[in-house]
PyMOL CGO cylinders between C-alpha atoms (Angstrom):
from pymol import cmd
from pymol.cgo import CYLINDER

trace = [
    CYLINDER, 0.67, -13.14, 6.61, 0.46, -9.84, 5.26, 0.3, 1, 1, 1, 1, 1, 1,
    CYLINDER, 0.46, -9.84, 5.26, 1.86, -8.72, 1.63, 0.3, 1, 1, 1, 1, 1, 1,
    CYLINDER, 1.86, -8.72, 1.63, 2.76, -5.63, 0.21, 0.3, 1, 1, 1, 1, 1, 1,
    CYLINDER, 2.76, -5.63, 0.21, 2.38, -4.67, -3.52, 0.3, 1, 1, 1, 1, 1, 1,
    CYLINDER, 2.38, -4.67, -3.52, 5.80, -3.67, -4.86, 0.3, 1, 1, 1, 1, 1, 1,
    CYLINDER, 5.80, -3.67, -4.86, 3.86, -1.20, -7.02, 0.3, 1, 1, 1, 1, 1, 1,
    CYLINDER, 3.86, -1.20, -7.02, 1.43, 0.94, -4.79, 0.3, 1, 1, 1, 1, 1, 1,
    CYLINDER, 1.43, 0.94, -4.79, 2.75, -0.49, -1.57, 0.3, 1, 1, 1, 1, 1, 1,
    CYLINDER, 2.75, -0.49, -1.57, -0.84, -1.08, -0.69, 0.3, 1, 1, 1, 1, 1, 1,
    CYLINDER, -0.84, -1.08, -0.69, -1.15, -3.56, 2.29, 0.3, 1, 1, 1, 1, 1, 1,
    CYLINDER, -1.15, -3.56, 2.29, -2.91, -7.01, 1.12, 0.3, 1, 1, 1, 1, 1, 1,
    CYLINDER, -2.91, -7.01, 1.12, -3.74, -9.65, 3.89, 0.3, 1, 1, 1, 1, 1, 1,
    CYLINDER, -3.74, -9.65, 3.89, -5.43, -12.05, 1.13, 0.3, 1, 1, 1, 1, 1, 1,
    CYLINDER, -5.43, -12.05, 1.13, -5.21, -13.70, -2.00, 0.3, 1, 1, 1, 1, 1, 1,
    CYLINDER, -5.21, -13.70, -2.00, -2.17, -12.92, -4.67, 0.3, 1, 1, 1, 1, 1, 1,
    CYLINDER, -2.17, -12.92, -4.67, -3.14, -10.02, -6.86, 0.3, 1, 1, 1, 1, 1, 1,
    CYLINDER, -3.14, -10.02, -6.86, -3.50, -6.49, -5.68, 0.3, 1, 1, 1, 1, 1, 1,
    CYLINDER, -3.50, -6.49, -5.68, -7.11, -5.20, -5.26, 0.3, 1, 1, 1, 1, 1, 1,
    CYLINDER, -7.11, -5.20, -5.26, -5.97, -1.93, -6.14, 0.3, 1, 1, 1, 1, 1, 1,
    CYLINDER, -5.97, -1.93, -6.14, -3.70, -1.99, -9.34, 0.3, 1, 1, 1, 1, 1, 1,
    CYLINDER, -3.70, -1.99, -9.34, -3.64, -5.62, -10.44, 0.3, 1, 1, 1, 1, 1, 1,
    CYLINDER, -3.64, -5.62, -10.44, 0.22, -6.41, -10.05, 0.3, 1, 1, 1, 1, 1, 1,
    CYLINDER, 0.22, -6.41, -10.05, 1.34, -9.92, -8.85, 0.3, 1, 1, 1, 1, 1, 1,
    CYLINDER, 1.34, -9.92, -8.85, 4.39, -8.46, -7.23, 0.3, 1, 1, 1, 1, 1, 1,
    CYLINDER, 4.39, -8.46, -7.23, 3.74, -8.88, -3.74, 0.3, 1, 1, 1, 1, 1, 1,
    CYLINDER, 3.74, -8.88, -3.74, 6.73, -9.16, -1.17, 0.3, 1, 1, 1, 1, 1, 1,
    CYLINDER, 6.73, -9.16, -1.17, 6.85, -9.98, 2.72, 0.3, 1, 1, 1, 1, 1, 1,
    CYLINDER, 6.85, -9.98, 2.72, 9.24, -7.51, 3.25, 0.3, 1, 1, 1, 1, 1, 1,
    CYLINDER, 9.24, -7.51, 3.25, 8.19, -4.02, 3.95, 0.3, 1, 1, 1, 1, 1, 1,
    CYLINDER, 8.19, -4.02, 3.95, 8.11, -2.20, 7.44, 0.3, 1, 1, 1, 1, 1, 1,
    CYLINDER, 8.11, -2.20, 7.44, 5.70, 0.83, 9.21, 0.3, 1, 1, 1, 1, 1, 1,
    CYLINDER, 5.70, 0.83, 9.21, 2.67, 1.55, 7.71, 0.3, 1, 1, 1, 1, 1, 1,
    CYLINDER, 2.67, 1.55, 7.71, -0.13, 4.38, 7.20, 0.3, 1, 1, 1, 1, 1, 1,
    CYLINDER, -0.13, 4.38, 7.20, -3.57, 4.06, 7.12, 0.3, 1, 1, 1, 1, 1, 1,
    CYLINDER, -3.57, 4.06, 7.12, -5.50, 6.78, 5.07, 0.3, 1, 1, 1, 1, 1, 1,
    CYLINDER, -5.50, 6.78, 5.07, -8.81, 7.27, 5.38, 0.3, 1, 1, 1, 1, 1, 1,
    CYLINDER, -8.81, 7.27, 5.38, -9.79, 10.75, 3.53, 0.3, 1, 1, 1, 1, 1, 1,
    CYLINDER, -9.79, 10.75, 3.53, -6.99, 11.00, 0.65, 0.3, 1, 1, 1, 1, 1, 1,
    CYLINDER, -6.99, 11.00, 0.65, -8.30, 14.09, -0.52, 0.3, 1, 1, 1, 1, 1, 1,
    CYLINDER, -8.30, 14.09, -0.52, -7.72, 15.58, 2.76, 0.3, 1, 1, 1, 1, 1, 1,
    CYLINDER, -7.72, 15.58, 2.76, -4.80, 14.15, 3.82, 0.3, 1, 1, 1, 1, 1, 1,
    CYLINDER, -4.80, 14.15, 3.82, -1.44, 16.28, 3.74, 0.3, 1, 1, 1, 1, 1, 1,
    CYLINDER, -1.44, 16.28, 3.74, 0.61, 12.75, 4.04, 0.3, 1, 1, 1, 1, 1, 1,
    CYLINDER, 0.61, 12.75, 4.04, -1.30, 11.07, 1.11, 0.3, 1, 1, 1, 1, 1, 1,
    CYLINDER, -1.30, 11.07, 1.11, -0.89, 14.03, -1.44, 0.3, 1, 1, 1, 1, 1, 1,
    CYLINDER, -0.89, 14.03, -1.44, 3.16, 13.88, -0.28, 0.3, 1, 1, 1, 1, 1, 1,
    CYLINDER, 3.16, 13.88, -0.28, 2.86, 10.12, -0.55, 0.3, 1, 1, 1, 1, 1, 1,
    CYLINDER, 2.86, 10.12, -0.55, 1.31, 10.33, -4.07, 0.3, 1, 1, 1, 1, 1, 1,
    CYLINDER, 1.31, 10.33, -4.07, -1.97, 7.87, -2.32, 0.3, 1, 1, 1, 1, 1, 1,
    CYLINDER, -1.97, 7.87, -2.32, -4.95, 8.33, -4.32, 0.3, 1, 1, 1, 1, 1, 1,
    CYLINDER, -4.95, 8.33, -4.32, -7.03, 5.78, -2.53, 0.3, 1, 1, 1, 1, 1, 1,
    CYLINDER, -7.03, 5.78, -2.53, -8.32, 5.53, 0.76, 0.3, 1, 1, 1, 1, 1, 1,
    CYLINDER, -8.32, 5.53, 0.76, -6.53, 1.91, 2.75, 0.3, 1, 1, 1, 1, 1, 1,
    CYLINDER, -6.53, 1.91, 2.75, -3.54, 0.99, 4.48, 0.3, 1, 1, 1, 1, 1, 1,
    CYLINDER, -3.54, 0.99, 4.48, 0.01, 1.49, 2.85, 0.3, 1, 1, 1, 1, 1, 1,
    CYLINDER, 0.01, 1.49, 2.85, 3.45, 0.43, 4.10, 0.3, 1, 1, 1, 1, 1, 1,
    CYLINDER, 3.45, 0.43, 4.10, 6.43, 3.08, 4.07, 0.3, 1, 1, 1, 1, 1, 1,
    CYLINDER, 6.43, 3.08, 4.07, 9.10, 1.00, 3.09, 0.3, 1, 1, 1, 1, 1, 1,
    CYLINDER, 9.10, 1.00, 3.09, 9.12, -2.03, 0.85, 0.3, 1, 1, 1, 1, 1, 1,
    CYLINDER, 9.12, -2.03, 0.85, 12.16, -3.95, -0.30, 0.3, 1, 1, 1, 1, 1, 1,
    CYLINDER, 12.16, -3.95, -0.30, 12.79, -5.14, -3.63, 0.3, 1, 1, 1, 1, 1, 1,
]
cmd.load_cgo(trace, "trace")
């Protein structure tokens, strides 16, 4: 199953740390998702506040 990192919202399918910032706060529950592949392009990722290419959810719960 999927996680989500509370903290960047980056979209994990293994293991229990983020790649991306280190946090251990993962959750289950998130919903709709982005994929960005060229951040420094990308309208949505500067809006966003995504500084790394990879696939983000849009909403995760607490």
């Amino acid at each position: 199953m999927e996680k989500v990192c509370k903290n960047c919202r980056l979209i994990i399918t293994q293991g229990e740390v983020c790649p991306l910032c280190g946090s251990t706060s993962l959750t289950t529950k998130w919903s709709g998702y982005i994929v960005i592949m060229n951040f420094e392009k990308s309208e949505l990722a500067k809006k966003l506040d995504l500084r790394v290419n990879g696939t983000y959810a849009l909403s995760v719960e607490s």
